[in-house]
Backbone as JSON Lines, residues from 0, in Angstrom:
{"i":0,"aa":"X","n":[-104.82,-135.86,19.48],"ca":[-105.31,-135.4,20.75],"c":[-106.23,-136.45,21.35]}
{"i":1,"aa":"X","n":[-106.13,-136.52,22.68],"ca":[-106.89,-137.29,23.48],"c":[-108.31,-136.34,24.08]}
{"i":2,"aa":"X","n":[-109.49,-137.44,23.07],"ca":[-110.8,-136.77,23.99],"c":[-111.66,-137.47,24.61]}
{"i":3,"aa":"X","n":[-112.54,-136.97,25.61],"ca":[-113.63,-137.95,26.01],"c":[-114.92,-137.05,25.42]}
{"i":4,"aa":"X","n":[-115.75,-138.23,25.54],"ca":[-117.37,-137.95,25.04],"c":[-117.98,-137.69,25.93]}
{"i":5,"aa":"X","n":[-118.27,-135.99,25.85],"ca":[-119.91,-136.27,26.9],"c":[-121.04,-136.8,26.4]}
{"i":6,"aa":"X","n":[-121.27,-136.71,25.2],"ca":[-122.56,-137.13,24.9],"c":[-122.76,-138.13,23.04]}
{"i":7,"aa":"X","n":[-123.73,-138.73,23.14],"ca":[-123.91,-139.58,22.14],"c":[-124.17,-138.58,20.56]}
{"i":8,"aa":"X","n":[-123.26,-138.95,19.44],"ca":[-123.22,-138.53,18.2],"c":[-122.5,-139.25,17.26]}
{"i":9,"aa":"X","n":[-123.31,-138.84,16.26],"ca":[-122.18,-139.09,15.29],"c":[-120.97,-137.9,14.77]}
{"i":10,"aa":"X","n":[-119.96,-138.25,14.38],"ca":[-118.94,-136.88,14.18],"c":[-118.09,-137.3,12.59]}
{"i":11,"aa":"X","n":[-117.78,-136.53,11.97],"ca":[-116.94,-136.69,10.59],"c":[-115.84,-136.44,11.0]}
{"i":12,"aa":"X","n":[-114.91,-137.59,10.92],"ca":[-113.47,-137.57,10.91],"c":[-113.07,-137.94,9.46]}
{"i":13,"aa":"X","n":[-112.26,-137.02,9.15],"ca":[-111.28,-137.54,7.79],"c":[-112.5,-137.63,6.58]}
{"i":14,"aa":"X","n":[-113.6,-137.22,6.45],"ca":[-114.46,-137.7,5.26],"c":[-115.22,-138.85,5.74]}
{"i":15,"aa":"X","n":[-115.52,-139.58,6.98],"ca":[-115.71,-140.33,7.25],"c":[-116.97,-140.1,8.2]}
{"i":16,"aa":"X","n":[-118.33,-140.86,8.87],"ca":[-119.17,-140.66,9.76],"c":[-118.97,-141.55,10.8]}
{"i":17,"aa":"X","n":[-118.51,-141.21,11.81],"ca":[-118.57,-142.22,12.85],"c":[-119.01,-142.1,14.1]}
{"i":18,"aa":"X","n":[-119.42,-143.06,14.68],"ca":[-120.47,-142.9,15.8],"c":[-119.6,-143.19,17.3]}
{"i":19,"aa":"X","n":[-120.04,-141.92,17.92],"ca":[-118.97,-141.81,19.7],"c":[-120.12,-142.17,20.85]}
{"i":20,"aa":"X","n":[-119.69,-142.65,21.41],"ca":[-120.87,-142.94,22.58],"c":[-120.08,-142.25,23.68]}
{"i":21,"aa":"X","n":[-120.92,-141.81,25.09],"ca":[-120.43,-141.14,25.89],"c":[-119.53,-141.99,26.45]}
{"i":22,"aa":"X","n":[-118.83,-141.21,27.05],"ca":[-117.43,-142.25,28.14],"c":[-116.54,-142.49,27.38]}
{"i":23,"aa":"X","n":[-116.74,-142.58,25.82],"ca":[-115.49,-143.1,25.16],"c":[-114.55,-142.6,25.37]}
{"i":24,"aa":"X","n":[-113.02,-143.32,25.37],"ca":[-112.08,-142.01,25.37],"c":[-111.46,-142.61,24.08]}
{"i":25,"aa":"X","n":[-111.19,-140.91,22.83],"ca":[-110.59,-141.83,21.45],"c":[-109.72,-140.9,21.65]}
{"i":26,"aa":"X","n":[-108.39,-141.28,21.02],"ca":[-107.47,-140.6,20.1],"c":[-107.77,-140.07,18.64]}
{"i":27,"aa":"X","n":[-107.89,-138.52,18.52],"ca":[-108.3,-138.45,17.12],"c":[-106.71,-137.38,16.54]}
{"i":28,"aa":"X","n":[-106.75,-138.1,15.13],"ca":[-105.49,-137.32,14.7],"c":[-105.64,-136.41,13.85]}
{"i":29,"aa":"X","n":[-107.38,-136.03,13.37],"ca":[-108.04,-135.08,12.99],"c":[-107.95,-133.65,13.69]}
{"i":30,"aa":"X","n":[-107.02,-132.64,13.67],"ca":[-107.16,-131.33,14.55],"c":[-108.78,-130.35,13.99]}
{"i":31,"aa":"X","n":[-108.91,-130.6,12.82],"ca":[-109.9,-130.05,12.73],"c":[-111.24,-130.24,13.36]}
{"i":32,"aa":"X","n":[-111.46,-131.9,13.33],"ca":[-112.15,-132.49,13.86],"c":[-112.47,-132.31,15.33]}
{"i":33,"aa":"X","n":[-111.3,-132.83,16.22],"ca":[-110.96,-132.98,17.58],"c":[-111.52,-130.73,17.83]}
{"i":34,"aa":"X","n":[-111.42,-130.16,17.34],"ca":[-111.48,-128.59,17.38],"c":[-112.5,-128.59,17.51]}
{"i":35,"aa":"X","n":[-113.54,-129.17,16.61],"ca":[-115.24,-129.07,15.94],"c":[-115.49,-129.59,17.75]}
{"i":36,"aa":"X","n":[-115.47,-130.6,17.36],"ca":[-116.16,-131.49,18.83],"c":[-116.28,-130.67,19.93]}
{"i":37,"aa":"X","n":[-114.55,-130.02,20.38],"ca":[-115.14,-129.39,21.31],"c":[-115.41,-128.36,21.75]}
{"i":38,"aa":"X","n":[-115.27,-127.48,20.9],"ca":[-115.94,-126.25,20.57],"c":[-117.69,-126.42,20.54]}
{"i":39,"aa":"X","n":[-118.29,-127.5,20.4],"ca":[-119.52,-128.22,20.09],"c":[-120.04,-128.33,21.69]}
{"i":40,"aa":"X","n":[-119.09,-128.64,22.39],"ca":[-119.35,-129.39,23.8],"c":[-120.02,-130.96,23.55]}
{"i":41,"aa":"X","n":[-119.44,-131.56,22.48],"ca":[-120.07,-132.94,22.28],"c":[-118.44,-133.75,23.26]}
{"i":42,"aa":"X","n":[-117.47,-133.45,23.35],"ca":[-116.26,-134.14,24.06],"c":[-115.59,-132.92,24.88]}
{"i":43,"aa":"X","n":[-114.4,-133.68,25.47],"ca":[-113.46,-132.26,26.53],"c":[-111.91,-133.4,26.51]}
{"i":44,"aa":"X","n":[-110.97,-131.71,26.66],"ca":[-109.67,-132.91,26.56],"c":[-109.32,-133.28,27.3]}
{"i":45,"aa":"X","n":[-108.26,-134.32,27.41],"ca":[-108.07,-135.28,28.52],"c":[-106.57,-134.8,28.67]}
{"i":46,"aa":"X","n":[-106.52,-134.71,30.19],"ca":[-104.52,-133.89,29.53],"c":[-104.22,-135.55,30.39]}
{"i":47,"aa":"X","n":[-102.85,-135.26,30.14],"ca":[-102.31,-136.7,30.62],"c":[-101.85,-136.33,32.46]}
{"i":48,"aa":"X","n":[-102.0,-137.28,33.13],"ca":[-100.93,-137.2,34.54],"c":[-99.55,-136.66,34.27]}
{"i":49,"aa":"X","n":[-99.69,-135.74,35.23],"ca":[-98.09,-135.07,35.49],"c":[-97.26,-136.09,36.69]}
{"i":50,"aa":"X","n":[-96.05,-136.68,36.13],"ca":[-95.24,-137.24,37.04],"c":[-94.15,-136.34,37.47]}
{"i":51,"aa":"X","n":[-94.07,-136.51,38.87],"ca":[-93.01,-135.61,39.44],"c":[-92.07,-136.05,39.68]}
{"i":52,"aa":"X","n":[-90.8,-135.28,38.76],"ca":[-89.48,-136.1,38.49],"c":[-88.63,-135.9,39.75]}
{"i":53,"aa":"X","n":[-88.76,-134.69,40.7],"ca":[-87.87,-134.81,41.54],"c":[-88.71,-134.38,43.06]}
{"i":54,"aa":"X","n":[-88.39,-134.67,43.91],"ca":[-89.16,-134.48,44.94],"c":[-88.94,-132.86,45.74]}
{"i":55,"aa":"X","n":[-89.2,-132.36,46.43],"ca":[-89.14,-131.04,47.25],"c":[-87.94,-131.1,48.48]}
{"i":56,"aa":"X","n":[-87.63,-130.31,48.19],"ca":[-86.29,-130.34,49.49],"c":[-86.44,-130.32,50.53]}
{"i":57,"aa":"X","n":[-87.99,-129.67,51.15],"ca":[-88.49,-129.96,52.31],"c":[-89.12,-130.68,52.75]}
{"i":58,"aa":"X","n":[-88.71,-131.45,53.87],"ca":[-89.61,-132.89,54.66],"c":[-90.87,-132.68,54.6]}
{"i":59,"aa":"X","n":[-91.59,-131.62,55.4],"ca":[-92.81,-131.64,55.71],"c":[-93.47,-130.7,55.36]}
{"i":60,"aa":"X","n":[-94.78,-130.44,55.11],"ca":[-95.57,-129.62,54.09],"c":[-95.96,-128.44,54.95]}
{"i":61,"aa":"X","n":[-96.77,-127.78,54.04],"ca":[-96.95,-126.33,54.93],"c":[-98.4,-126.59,54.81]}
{"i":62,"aa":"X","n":[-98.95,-126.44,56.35],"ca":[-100.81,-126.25,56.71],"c":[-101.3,-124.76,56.08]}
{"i":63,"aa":"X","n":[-102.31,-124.97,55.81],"ca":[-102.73,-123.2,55.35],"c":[-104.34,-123.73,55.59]}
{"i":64,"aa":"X","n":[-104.48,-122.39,56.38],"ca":[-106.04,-122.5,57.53],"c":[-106.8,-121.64,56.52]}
């Protein structure tokens, strides 16, 4: 899973202590881990961009006041 850091910690991945600084964005392949964090509010997930495979059949969009 892809997360970002809100805030500065250290976190145990895998048996391991390692230190996240805010902004980071990591890949962790820890679910337990990546769970802890943000259940913690120490990170939040990052979903990926949606690409749009096909376009809309209609030309022009609809206004809504």
């Amino acid at each position: 899973m892809k997360i970002r850091i809100l805030q500065n910690f250290n976190g145990l991945v895998d048996g391991r202590s390692i230190r996240f600084k805010e902004g980071q964005e990591v890949d962790l392949l820890d679910p337990v881990a990546c769970d802890n964090f943000l259940r913690g509010g120490y990170a939040e997930l990052v979903k990926p961009a949606v690409k749009v495979v096909e376009k809309p059949a209609h030309a022009k969009g609809i206004k809504v006041k």
